[in-house]
Structure formats: structure tokens, C-alpha cells
C-alpha positions in Angstrom: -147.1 -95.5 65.7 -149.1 -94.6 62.7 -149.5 -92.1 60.1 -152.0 -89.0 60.5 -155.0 -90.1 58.8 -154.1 -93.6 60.0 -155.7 -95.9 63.2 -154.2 -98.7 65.6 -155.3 -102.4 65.3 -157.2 -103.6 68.1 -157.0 -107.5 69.1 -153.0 -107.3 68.7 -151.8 -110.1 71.0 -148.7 -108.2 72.8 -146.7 -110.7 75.0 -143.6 -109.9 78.1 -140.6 -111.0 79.0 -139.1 -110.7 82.2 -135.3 -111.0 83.1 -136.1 -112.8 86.0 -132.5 -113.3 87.5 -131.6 -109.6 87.1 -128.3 -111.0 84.1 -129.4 -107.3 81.9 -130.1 -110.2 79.2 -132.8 -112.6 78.4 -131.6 -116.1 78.7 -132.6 -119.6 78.6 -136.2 -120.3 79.9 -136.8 -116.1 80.1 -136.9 -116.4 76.2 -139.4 -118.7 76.1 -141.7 -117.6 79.1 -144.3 -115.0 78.9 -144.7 -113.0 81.4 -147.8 -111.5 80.7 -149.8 -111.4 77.3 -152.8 -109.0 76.8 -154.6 -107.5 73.5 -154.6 -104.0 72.2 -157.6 -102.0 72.8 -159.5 -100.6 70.0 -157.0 -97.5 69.5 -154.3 -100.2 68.9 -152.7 -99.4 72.8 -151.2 -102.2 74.8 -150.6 -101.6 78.3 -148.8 -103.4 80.9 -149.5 -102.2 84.6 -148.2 -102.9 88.2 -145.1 -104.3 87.1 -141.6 -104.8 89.4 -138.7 -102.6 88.3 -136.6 -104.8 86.5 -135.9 -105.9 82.9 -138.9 -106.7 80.3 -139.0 -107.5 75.9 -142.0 -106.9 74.9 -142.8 -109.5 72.4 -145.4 -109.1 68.9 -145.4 -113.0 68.4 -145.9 -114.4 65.1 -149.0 -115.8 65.5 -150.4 -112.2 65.1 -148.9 -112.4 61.1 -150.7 -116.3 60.6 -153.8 -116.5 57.7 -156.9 -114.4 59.3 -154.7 -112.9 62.1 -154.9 -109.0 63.1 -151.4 -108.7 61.1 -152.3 -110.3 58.2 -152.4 -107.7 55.7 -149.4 -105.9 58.0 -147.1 -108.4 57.9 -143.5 -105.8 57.9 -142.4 -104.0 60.6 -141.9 -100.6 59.2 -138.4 -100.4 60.7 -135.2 -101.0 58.9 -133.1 -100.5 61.9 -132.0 -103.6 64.5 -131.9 -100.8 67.7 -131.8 -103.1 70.5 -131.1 -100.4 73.3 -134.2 -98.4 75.7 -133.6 -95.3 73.7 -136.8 -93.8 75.4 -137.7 -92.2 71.9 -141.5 -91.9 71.7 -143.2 -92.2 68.8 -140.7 -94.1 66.9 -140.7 -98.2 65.4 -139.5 -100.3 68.2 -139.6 -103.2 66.3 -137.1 -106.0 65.8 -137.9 -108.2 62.8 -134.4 -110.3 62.3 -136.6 -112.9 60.7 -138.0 -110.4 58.3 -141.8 -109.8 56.9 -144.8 -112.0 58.9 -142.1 -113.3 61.8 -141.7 -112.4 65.3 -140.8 -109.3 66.4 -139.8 -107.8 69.2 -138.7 -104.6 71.3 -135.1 -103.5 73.1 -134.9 -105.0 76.5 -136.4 -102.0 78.6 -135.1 -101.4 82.3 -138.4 -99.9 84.8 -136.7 -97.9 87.5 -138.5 -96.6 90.0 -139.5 -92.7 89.6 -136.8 -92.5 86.6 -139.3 -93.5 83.7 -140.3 -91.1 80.9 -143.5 -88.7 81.5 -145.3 -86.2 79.2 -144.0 -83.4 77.8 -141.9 -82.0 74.9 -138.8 -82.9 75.2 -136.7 -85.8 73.3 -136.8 -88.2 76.4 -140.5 -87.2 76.7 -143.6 -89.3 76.3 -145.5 -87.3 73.4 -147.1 -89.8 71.2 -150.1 -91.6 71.0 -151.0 -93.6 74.3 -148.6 -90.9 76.5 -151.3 -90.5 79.1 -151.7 -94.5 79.6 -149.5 -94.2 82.6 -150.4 -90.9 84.3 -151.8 -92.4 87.2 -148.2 -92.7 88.1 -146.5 -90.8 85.6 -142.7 -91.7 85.9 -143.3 -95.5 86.7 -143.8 -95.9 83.2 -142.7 -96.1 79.6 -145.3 -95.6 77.3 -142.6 -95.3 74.8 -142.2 -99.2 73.5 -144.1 -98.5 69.9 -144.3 -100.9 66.6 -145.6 -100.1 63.2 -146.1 -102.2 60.7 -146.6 -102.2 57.1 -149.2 -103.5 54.7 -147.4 -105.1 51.3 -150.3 -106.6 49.2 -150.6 -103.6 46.9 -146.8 -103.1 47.0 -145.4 -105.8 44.1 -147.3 -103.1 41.4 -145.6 -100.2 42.4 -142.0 -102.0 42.3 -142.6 -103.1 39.2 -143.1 -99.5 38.1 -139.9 -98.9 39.7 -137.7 -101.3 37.9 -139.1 -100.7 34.4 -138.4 -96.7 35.5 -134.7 -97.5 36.8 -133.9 -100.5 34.2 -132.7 -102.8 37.3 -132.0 -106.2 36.0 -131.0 -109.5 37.4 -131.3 -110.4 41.0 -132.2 -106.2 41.6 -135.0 -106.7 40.1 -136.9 -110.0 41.5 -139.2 -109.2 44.4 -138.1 -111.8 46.8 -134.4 -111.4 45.9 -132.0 -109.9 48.7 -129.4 -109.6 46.6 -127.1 -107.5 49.1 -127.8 -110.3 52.1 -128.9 -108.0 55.0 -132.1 -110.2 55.6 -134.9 -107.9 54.1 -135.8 -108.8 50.6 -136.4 -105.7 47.6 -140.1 -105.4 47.9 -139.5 -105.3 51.5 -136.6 -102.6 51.1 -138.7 -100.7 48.5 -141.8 -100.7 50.7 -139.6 -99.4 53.8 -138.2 -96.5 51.6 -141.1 -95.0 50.3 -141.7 -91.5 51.4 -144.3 -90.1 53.4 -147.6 -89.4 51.1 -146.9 -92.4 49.1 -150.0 -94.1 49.7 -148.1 -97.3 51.9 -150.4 -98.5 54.7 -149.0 -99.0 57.9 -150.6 -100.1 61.6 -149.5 -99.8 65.1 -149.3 -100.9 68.4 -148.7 -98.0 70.8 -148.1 -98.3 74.7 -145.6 -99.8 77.2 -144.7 -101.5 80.5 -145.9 -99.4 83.9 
């Protein structure tokens, strides 16, 4: 997902898991192997074709976030929000970043059903969004609706130091790194994910799905 004047990042490694036993839940060795592992394309899409219905995570591993890596300079996922369900939202952060900024993160486990999966249109359940026509060859076998975003925090630290000297926070409120409320994303992390739209914050993507 991106902004409007913004682009995807190609070279993206994008990774899958499979629920190979069919448990609804990734477990032991499913964590650990990948099922399949392809790059974005120059838009910044990711797609995975000719899969089995079934049960798939797909995986940004942190490699992407190491020193000259595509994620670099992108290194937070610009969700707050741990939703691990297959909402079948387009156009919205997928993301799951428990170990916060430049670690792992990772989608809901989706389930493929056959002729049940998301297909273009309007409508909430709808694919809309950048990348919707991936799939069209066979429009309800897939979800093109798995999407990341991710944030660039390098020319962040200036503007929250603006923003404590304008609100007067002191003490652990007011050191970049702190989390001082212990919900795993630190202030410059929580500033950066609050700014408002026209703010001038960077962000990436990675736009696509299973099929």
C-alpha cells in the first residue's frame, strides 16, 4: 500500500508459509519452512500463483531491513494494529511487526478456497487496490488483498524533537527509544505511526497476494 504520489519497492524478498497438515495454525517445522519466496516486481507487487487451497503466512523476513537491504531506509511497518485474522480488506497494512522497527514481519494466516476468494470491484470485500488485476486470469482463486506498508524513519528524530519542546514532555515521554507505556513500539515509532496524512512521512509497499 502507498501513498498517492508514492511507488512500490521492487527486489522485496516476500516468503510463504503453508499449513501443511490442515491444524488452521502454523506449527512446528511450518514456521520455519518456506514455501515459496519470490521478489517484488518493479511496481513493488508480489504474487504467488497455482497454489492449493489451504492455509498460507505470507512472510516479509528480516533480512529485507539488514544494512543495504531494499528496507533499509523503511524499516517500520506502518501499522499499529496486531490483526491476525483474513479480513479480506484491500488496500489496508497487513503487517505484523511484534518485534517492532527492522524485524520480521508478517501477514494473518489466509485460507484459499476454491471460487470463494475476493475479485474486483467496489465493494468492502472487494479487491480495489493496487495489484487487484494480478489474479484476473482466475479472478476468485485469489486474494490480492495481503498488503504491507512500511515507513521510512531517518528524517523522523527532528520532527519529534519539535514535538516535545512544543508539548513540554519530559522524562521517559520524551527519549526517542523509550516505550514508556510497554506495548512494544518505542515514541519515535509511535510518533512516526500517528502522523497525519500530508505530513511529509515516507512510506513503501508491497502489494499482492496468494492465487
Amino acid at each position: 500500500m502507498v501513498d498517492i504520489d508514492e511507488s512500490g519497492i521492487p527486489g522485496v524478498t516476500v516468503q510463504l508459509l503453508f499449513d501443511s497438515d490442515g491444524s488452521g495454525a502454523l506449527n512446528g517445522a511450518e514456521l520455519t519452512t518456506i514455501h515459496r519466496s519470490t521478489l517484488t516486481d518493479d511496481d513493488g507487487f508480489y504474487l504467488f500463483a497455482d497454489l492449493s487451497p489451504g492455509n498460507f503466512q505470507v512472510v516479509i523476513p528480516a533480512s529485507n531491513f539488514d544494512l543495504s537491504g531494499v528496507l533499509e531506509d523503511f524499516p517500520l511497518s506502518s501499522t499499529n494494529v496486531s490483526v491476525d485474522l483474513d479480513n479480506r480488506i484491500d488496500e489496508d497494512d497487513n503487517g505484523i511487526q511484534a518485534g517492532g522497527s527492522g524485524t520480521i514481519t508478517v501477514g494473518p494466516l489466509i485460507n484459499l478456497t476454491i471460487d470463494a476468494e475476493p475479485i474486483d470491484g467496489s465493494g468492502v470485500n472487494d479487491e480495489f487496490g493496487r495489484g487487484a488485476d494480478l489474479d484476473n486470469i482466475d479472478d476468485n482463486n485469489g486474494d490480492m488483498t495481503v498488503d504491507f506498508g512500511f515507513l521510512a524513519m531517518s528524517s523522523k528524530a527532528t520532527d519529534f524533537a519539535a514535538f516535545i519542546a512544543e508539548t513540554g514532555f519530559t522524562g521517559a515521554d520524551a527519549i526517542p527509544s523509550a516505550d514508556p507505556d510497554m506495548d512494544g513500539r518505542s515514541n519515535l515509532e509511535e510518533f512516526a505511526l500517528c502522523l497525519k496524512a500530508g505530513s511529509g512521512l515516507n512510506g513503501t509497499a508491497v502489494d499482492g497476494g496468494p492465487s
